[in-house]
Every structure is written in C-alpha cells, then in structure tokens.
ZAVOVEX-738016 format. One record per residue: residue in one letter; x, y, z of N, C-alpha, C in turn. Coordinates in pm, 1 decimal, m for minus. Layout:
REM residues N
{code a n_x X n_y Y n_z Z ca_x X ca_y Y ca_z Z c_x X c_y Y c_z Z}
...
REM end
This chain:
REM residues 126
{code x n_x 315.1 n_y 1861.3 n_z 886.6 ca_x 266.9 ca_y 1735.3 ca_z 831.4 c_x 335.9 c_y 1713.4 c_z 696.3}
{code x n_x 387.2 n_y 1582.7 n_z 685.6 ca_x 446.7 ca_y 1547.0 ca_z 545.4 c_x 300.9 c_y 1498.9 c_z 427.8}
{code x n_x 388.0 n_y 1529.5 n_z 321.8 ca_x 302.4 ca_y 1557.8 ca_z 189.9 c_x 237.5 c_y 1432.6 c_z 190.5}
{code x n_x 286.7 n_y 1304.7 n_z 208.3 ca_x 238.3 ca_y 1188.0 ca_z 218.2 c_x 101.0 c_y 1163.6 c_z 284.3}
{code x n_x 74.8 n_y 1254.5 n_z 420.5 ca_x 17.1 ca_y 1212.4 ca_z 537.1 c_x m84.6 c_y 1271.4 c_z 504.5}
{code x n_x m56.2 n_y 1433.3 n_z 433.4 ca_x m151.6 ca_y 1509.9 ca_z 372.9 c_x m228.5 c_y 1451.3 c_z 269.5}
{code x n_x m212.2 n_y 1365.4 n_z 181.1 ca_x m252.8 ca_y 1259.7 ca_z 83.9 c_x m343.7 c_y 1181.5 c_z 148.5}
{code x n_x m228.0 n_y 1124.1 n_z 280.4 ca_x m363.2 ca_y 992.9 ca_z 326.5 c_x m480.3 c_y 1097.2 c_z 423.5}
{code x n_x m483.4 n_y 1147.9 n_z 466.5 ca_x m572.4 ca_y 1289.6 ca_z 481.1 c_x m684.3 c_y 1282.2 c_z 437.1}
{code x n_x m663.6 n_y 1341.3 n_z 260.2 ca_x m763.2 ca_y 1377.4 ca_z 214.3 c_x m784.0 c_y 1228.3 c_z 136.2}
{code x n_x m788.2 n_y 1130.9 n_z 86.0 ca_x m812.8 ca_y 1008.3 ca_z 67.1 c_x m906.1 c_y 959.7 c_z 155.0}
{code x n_x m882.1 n_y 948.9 n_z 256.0 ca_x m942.6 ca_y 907.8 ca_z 403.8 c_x m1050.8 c_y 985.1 c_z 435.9}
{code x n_x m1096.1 n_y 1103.4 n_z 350.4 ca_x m1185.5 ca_y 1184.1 ca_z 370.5 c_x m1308.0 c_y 1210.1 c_z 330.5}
{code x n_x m1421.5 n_y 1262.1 n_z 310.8 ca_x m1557.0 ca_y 1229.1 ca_z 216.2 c_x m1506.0 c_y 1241.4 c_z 68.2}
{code x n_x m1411.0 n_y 1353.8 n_z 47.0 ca_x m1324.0 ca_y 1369.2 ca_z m88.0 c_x m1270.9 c_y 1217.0 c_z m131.0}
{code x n_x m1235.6 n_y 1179.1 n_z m60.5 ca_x m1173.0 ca_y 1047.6 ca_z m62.4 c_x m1240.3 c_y 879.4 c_z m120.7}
{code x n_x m1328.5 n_y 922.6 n_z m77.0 ca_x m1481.9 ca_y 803.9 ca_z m161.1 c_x m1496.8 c_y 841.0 c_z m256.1}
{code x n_x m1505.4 n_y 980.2 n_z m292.7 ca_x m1561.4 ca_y 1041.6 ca_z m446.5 c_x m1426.0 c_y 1005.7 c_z m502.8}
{code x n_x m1309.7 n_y 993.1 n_z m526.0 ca_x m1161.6 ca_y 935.1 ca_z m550.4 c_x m1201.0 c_y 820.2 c_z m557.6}
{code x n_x m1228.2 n_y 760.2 n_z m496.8 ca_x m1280.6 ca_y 676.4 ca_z m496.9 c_x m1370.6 c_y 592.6 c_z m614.7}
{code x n_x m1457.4 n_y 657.3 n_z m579.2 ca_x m1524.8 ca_y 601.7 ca_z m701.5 c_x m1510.5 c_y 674.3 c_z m866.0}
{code x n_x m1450.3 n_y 768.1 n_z m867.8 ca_x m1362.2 ca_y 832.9 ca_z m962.7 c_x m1286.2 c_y 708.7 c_z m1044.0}
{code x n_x m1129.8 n_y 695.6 n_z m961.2 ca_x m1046.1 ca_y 603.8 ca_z m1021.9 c_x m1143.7 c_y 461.1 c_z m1075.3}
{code x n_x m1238.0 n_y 378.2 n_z m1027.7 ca_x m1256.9 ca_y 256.1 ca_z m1003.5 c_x m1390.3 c_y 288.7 c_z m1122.9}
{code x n_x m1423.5 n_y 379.0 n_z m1136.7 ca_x m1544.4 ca_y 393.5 ca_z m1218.5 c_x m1489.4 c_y 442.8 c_z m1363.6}
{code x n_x m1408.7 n_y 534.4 n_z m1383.1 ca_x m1400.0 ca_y 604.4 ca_z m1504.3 c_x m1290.2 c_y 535.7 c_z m1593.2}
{code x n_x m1287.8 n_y 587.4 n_z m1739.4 ca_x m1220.6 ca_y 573.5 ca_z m1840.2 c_x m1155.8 c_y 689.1 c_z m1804.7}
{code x n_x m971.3 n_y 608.5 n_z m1844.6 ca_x m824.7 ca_y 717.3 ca_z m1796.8 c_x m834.9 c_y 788.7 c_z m1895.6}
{code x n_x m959.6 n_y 813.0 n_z m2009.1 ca_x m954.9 ca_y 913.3 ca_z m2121.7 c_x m1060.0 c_y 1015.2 c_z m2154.4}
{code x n_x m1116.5 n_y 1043.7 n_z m1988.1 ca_x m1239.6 ca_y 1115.3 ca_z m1987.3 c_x m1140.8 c_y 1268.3 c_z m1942.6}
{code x n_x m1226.8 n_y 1320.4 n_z m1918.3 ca_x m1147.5 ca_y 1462.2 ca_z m1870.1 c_x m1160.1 c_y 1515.2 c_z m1712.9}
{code x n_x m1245.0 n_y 1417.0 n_z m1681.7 ca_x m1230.7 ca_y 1421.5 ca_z m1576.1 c_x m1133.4 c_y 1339.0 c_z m1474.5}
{code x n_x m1155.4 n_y 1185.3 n_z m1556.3 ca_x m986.7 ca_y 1132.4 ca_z m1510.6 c_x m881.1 c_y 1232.1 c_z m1555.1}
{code x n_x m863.3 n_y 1239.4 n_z m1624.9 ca_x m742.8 ca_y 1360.3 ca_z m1668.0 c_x m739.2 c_y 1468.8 c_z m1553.4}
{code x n_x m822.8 n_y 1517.8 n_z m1521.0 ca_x m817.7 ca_y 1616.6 ca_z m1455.1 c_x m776.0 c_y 1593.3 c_z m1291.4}
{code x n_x m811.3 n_y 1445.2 n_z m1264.2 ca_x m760.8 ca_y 1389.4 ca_z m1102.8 c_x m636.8 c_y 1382.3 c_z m1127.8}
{code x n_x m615.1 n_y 1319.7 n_z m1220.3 ca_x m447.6 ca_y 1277.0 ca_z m1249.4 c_x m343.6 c_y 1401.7 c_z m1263.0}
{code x n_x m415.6 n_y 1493.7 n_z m1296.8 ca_x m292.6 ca_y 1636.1 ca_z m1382.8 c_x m314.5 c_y 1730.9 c_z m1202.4}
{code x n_x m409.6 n_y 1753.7 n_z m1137.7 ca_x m439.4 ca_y 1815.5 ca_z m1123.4 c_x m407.1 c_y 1779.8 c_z m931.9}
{code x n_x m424.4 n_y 1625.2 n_z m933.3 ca_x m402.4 ca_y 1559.9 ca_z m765.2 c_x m293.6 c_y 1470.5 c_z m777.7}
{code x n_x m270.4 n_y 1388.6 n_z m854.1 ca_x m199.8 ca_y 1271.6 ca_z m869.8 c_x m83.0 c_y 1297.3 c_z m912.7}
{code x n_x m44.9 n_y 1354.3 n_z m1006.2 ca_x 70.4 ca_y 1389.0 ca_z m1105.1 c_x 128.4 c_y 1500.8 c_z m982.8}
{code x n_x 91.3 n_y 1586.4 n_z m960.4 ca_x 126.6 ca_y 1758.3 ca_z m847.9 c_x 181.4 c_y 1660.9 c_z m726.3}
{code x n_x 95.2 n_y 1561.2 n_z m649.6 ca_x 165.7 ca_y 1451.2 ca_z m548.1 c_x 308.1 c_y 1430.0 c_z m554.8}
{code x n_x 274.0 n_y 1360.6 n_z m674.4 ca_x 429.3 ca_y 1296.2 ca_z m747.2 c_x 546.7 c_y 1381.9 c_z m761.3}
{code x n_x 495.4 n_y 1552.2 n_z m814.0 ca_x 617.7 ca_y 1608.2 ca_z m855.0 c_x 634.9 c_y 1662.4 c_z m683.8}
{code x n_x 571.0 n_y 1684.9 n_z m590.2 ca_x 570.6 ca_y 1684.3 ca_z m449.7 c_x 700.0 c_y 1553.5 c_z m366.2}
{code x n_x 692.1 n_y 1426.6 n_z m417.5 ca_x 696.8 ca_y 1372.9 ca_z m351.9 c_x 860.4 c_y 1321.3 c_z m463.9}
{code x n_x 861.4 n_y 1355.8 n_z m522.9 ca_x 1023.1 ca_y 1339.4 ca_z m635.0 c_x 1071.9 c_y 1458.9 c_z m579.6}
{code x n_x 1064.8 n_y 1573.5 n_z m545.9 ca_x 1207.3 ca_y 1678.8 ca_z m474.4 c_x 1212.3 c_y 1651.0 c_z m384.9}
{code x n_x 1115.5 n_y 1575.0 n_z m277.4 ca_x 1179.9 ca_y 1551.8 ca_z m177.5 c_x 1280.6 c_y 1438.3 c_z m166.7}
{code x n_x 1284.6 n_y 1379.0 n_z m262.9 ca_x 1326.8 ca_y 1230.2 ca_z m299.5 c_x 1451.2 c_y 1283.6 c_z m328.3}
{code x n_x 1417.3 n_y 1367.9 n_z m443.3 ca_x 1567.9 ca_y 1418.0 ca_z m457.6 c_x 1665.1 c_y 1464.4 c_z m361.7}
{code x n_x 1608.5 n_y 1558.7 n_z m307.0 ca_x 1637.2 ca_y 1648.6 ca_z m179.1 c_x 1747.4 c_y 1478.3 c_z m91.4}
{code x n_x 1621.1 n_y 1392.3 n_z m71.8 ca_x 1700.2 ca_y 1288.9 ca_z 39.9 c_x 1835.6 c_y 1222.7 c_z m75.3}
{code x n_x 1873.1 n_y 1192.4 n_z m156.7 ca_x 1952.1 ca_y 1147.2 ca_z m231.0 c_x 2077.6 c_y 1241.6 c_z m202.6}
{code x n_x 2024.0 n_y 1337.3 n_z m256.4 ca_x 2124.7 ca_y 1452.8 ca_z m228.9 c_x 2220.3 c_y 1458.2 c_z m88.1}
{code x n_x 2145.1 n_y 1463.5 n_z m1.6 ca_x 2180.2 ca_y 1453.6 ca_z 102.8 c_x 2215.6 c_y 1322.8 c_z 201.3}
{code x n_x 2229.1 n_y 1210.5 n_z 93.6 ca_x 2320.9 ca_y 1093.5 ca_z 126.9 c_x 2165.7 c_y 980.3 c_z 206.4}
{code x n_x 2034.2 n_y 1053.0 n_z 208.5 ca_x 1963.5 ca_y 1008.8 ca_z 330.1 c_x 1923.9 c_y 862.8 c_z 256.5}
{code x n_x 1934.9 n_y 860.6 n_z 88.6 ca_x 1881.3 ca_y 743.2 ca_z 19.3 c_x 1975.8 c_y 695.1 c_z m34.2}
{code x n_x 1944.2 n_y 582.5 n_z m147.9 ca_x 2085.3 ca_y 571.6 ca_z m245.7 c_x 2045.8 c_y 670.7 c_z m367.8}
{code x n_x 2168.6 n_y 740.6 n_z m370.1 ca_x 2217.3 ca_y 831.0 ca_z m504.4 c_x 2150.2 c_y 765.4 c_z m632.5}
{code x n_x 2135.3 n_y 597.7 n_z m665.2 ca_x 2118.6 ca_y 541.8 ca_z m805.0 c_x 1967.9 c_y 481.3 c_z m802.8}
{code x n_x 1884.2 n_y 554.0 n_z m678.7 ca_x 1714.6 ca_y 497.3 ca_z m674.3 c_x 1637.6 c_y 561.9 c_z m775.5}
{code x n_x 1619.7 n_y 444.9 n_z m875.5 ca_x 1484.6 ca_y 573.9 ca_z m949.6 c_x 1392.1 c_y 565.1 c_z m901.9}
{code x n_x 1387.9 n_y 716.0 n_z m894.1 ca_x 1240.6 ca_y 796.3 ca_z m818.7 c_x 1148.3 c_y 771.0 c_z m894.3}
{code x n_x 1068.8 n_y 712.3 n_z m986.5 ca_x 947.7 ca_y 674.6 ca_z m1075.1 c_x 931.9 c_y 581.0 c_z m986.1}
{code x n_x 1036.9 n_y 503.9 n_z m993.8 ca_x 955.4 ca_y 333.1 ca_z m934.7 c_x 952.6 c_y 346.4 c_z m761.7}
{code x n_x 1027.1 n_y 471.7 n_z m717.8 ca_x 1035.9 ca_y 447.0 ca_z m548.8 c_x 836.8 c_y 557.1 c_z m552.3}
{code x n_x 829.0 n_y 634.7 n_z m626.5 ca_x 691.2 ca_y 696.2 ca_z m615.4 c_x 577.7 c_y 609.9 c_z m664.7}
{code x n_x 576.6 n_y 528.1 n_z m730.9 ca_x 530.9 ca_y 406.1 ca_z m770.6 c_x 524.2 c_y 295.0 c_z m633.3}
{code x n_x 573.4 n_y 314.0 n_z m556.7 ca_x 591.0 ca_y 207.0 ca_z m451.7 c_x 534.0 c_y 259.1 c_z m357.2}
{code x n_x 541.2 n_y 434.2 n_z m325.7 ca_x 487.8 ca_y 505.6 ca_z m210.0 c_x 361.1 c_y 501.0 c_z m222.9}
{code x n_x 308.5 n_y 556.6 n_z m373.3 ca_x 142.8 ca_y 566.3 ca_z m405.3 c_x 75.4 c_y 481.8 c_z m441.5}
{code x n_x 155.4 n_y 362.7 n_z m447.4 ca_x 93.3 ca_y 241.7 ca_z m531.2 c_x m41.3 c_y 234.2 c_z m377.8}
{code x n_x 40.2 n_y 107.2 n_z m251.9 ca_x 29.2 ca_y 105.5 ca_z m187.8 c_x m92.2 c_y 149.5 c_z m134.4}
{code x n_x m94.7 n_y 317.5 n_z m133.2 ca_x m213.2 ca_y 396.3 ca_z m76.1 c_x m315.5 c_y 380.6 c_z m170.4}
{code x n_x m292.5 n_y 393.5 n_z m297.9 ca_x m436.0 ca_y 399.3 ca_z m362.9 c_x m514.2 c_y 226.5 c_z m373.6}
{code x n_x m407.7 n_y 163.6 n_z m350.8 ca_x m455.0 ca_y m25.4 ca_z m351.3 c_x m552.9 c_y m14.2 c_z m187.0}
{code x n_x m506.0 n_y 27.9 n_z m116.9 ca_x m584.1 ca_y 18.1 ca_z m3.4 c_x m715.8 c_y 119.9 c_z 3.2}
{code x n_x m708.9 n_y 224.7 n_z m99.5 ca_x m826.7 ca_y 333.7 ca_z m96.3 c_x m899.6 c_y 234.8 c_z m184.6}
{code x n_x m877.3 n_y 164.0 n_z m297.9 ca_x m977.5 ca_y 105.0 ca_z m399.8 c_x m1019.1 c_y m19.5 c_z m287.4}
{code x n_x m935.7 n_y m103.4 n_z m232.4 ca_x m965.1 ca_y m271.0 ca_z m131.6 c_x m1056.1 c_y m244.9 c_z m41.3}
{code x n_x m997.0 n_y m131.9 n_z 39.1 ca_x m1077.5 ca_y m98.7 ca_z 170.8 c_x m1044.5 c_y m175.2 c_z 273.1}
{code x n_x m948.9 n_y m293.6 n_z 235.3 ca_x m883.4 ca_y m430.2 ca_z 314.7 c_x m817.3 c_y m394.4 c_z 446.1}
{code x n_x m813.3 n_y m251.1 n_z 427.4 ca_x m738.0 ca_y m220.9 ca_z 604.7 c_x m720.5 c_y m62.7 c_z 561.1}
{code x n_x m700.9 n_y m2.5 n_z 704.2 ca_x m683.8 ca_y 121.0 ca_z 740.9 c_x m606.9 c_y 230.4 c_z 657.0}
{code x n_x m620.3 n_y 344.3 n_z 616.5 ca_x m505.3 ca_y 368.6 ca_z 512.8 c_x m509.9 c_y 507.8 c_z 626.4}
{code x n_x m364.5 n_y 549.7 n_z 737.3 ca_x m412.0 ca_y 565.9 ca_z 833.6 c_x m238.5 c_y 629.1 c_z 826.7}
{code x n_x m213.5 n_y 717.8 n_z 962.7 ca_x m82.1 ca_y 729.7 ca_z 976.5 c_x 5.1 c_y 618.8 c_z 1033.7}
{code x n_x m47.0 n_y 552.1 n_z 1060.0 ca_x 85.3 ca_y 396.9 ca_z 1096.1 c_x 101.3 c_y 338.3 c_z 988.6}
{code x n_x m28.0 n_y 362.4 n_z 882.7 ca_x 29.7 ca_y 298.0 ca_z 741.9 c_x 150.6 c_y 330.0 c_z 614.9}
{code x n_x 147.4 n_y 480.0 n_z 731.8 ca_x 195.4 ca_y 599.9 ca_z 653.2 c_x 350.1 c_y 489.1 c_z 712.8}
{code x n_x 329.4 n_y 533.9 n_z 850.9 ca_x 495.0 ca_y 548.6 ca_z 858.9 c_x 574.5 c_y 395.6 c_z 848.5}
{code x n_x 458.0 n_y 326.9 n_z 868.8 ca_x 524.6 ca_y 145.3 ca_z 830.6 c_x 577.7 c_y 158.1 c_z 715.8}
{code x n_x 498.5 n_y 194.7 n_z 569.5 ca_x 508.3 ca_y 204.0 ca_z 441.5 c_x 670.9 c_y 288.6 c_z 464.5}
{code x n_x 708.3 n_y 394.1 n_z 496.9 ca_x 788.4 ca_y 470.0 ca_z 431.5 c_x 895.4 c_y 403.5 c_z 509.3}
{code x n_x 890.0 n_y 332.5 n_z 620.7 ca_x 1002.6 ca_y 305.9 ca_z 724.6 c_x 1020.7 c_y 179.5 c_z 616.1}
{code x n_x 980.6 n_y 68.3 n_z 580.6 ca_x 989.7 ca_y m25.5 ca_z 476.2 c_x 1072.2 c_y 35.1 c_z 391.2}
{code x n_x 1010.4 n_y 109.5 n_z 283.7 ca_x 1035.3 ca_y 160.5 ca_z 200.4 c_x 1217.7 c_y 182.4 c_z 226.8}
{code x n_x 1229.7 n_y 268.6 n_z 314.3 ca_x 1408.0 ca_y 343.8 ca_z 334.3 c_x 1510.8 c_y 214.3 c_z 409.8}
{code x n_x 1437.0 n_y 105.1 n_z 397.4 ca_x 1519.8 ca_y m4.1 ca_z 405.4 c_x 1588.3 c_y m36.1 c_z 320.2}
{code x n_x 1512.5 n_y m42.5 n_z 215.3 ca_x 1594.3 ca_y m44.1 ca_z 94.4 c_x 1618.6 c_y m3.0 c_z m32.9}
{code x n_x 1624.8 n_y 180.8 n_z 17.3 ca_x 1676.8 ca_y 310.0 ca_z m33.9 c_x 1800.3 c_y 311.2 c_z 65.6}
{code x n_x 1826.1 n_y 284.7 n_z 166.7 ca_x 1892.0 ca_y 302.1 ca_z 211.3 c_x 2057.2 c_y 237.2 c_z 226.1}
{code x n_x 2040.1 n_y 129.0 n_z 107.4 ca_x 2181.3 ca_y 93.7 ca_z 90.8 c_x 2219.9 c_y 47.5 c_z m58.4}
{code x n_x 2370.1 n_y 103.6 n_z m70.8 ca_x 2401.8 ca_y 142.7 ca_z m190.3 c_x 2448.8 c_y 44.1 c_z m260.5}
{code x n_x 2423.2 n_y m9.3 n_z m362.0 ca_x 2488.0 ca_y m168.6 ca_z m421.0 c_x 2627.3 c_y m124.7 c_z m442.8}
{code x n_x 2637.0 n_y m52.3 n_z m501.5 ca_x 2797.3 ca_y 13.8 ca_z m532.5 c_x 2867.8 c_y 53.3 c_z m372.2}
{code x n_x 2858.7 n_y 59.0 n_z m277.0 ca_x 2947.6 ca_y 83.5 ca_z m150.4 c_x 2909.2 c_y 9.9 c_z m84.9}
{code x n_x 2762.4 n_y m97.6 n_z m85.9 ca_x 2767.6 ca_y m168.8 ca_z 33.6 c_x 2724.7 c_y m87.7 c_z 181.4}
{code x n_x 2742.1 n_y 10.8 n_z 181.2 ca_x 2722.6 ca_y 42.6 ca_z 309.3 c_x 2590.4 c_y 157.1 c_z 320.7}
{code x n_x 2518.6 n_y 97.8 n_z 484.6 ca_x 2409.4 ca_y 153.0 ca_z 487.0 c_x 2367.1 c_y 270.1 c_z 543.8}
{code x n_x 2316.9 n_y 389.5 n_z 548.3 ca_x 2273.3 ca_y 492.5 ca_z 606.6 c_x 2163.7 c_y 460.4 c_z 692.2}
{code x n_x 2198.8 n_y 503.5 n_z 841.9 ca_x 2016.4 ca_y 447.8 ca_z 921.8 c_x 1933.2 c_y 520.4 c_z 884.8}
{code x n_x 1783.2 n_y 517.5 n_z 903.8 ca_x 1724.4 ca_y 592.6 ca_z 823.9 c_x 1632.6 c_y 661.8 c_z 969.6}
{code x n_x 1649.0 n_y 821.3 n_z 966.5 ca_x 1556.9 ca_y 872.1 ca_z 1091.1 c_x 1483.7 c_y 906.6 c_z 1090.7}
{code x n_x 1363.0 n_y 928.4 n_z 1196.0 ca_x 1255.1 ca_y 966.3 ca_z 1156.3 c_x 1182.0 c_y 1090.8 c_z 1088.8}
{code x n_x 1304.6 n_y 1166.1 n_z 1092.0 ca_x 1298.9 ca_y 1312.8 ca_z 995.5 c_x 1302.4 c_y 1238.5 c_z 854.7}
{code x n_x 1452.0 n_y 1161.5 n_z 806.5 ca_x 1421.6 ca_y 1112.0 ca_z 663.0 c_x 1328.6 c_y 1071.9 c_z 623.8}
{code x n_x 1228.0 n_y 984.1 n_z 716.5 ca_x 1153.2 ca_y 894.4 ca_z 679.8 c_x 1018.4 c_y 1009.9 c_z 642.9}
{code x n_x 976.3 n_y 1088.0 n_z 701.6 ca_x 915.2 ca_y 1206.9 ca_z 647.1 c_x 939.5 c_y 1309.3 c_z 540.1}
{code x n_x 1061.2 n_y 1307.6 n_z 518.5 ca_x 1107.1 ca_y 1368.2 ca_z 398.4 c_x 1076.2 c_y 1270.3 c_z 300.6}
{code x n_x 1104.9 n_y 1176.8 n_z 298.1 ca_x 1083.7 ca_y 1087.5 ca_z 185.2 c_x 938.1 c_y 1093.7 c_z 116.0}
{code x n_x 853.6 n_y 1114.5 n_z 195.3 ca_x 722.8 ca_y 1118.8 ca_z 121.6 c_x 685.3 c_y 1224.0 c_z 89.4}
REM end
C-alpha cells in the first residue's frame, strides 16, 4: 500500500473524526495542534517528498516541480474533503487525485516532451 492510501486509511477511520475535529477545532498554537502537525502531518510530507524525489530522479516527473507545492496539492485535497465531508475520501479518490496530479508533473516546459505516467509512478508519487 502507498503512503498516500495509508493516509486516506487512517483519516477515513474513527482516528480520522478525532483529526477531524482536531484541525477544525483548535488553535495552530496549542500543543496539541503542534503535535498532529510534527508528529502526522509534517512525517506524511517528509514521506511523500522522497518519493517525489525518488520520481524526478528517475525522469517519472519533471526534474523543475517544486515538491512543497506538488505536496500541497496531494494533501491539500484530502484534508478539504476530511474537514467538507462533500464526498468520499476513498481509494478512487486516491488514484483520480494522483493520476491528475502526474498530468502535469509529467511534462517538462524546458523539453516539451511528455513521460506517460504508470500505474507504479502514480503510486510512487504519493
């Protein structure tokens, strides 16, 4: 299972309401926000940037994507739908989101030319 899926997992889970009402309830300067963020959120991120790297490296993204704003785009997403509740946060959301996503990681302004993106990348990516 990719790190992503493992995320929407435990989100999706009774853990996942208490997250829930965590983010949507607290001040980002309690210690207990601190402690979701350092401890689930931030560990995600540095999870989900080597693999990022990893795909760059290996030609699967573009070389010049910053990874802040492409992890910003992966987690945004999931936690907007954990706070809305507006729809499913589910593995088709998983793989719509990341298959989107390597559309356009996947081509390089500087060469123009595109890498297809497979369903192994598309799991690495998250």
């Amino acid at each position: 299972m990719n790190p992503l899926s493992t995320v929407v997992r435990t989100l999706s889970s009774h853990m996942g309401r208490h997250i829930t009402t965590i983010i949507a309830a607290a001040d980002p300067d309690t210690e207990l926000s601190k402690a979701l963020r350092n401890h689930f959120i931030l560990s995600r991120r540095d999870e989900g940037r080597v693999l990022l790297q990893q795909a760059a490296e290996a030609g699967e993204i573009r070389p010049d994507a910053d990874l802040e704003i492409v992890l910003d785009q992966i987690y945004g997403p999931l936690f907007f739908r954990l706070l809305m509740g507006h729809a499913p946060l589910d593995a088709g959301f998983v793989e719509g989101l990341i298959g989107s996503l390597l559309v356009g990681l996947g081509t390089s302004p500087a060469s123009g030319k595109r890498k297809p993106a497979t369903r192994a990348s598309r799991n690495k990516a998250a």
